[in-house]
C-alpha positions as CSV (number, residue, x, y, z in Angstrom):
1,X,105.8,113.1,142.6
2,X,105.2,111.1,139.7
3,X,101.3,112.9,138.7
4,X,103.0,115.6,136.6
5,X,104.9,114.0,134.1
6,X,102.1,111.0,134.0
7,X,99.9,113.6,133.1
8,X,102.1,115.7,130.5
9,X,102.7,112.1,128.9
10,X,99.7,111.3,128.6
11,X,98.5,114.8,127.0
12,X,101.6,114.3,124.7
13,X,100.1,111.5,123.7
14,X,96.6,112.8,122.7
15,X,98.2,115.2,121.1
16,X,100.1,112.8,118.8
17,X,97.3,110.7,118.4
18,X,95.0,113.0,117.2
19,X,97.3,114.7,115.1
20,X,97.9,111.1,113.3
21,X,94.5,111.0,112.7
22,X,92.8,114.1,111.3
23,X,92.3,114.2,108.1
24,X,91.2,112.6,105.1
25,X,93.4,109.6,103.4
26,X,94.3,110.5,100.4
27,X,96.0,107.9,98.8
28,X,95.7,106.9,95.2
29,X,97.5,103.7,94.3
30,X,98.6,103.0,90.3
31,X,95.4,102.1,88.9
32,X,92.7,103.4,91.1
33,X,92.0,106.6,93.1
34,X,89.1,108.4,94.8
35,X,86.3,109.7,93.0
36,X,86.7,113.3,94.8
37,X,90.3,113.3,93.5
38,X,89.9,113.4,89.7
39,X,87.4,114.4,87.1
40,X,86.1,111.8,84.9
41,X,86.3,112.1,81.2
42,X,83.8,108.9,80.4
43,X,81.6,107.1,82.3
44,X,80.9,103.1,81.9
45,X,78.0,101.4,83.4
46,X,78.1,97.6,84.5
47,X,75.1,95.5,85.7
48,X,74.9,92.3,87.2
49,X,72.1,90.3,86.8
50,X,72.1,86.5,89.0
51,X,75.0,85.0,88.0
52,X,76.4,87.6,85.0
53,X,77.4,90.9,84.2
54,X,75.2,92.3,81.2
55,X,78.8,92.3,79.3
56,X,81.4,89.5,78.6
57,X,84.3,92.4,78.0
58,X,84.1,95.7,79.0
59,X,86.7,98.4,77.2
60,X,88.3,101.3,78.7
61,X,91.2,103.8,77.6
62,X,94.8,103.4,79.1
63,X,95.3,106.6,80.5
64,X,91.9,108.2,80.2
65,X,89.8,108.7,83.7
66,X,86.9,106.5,83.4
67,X,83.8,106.4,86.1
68,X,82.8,103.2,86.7
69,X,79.3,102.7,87.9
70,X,77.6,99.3,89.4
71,X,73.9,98.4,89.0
72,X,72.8,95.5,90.4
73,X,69.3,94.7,88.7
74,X,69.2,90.9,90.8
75,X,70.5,89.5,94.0
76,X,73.5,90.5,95.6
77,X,76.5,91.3,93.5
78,X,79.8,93.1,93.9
79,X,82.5,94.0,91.1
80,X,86.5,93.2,91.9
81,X,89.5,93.8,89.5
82,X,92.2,93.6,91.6
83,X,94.9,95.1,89.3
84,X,93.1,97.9,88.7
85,X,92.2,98.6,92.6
86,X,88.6,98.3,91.6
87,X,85.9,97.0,94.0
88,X,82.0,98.3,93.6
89,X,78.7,96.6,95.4
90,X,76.1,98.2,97.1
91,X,77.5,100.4,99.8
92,X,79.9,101.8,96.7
93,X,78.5,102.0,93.2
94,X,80.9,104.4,91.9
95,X,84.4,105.3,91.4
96,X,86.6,106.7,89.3
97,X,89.8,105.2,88.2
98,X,92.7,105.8,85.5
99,X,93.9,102.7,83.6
100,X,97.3,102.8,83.9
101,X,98.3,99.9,81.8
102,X,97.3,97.9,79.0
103,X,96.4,95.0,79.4
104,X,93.2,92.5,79.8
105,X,92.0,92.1,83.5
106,X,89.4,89.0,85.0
107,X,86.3,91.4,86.5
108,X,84.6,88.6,89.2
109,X,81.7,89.0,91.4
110,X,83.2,90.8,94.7
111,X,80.0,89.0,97.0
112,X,79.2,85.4,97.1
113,X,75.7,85.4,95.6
114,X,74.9,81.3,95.0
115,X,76.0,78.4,93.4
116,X,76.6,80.5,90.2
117,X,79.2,82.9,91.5
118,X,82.2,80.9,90.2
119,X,81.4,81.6,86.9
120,X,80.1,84.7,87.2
121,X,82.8,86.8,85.3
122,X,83.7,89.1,82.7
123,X,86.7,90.6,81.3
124,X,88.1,94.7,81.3
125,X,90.5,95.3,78.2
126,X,92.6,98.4,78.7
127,X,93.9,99.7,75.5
């Protein structure tokens, strides 16, 4: 008695469920977005050496899509800017993101590498 709605409940459910999930996020939050999602106009490089990035301040363009591309030339390093949803290493050495507001930023290594990785920082000056 109770088998056939059981079982149309529980196809229901599939059927919501994998409705929720297909399909690619896309979400792009003030700040940062997926690469796929926009074209970049410039292109900055950062490397990170043990304990530093090859730049103490790093200049982008408020408003202007900028790819921003992590080397890591020794040990294991990760970029972070938080306000400007940015977080490279490894796994992810690209992205692209538009700046949307002016403003200078703390860049910090996003892995902890060693006894150096508190001062392992830099700065990103949006202007």
């Amino acid at each position: 008695m109770f088998k056939k709605p059981a079982l149309l409940l529980s196809i229901l459910c599939l059927i919501i469920l994998s409705a929720c999930s297909s399909g690619k996020e896309n979400s792009s939050i003030a700040g940062g977005s997926s690469e796929n999602a926009i074209a970049a106009e410039e292109e900055l490089t950062i490397t990170a050496t043990n304990y530093s990035f090859d730049k103490e301040e790093y200049h982008l363009k408020k408003g202007v899509p900028v790819k921003i591309i992590f080397k890591n030339e020794s040990g294991n390093h990760g970029i972070l800017v938080p306000e400007l949803e940015l977080r490279l290493d490894a796994k992810t050495s690209s992205q692209v993101i538009i700046p949307e507001e002016a403003g200078t930023y703390e860049m910090t290594c996003a892995i902890m590498c060693g006894s150096g990785h508190s001062s392992m920082s830099a700065r990103v000056i949006v202007e």
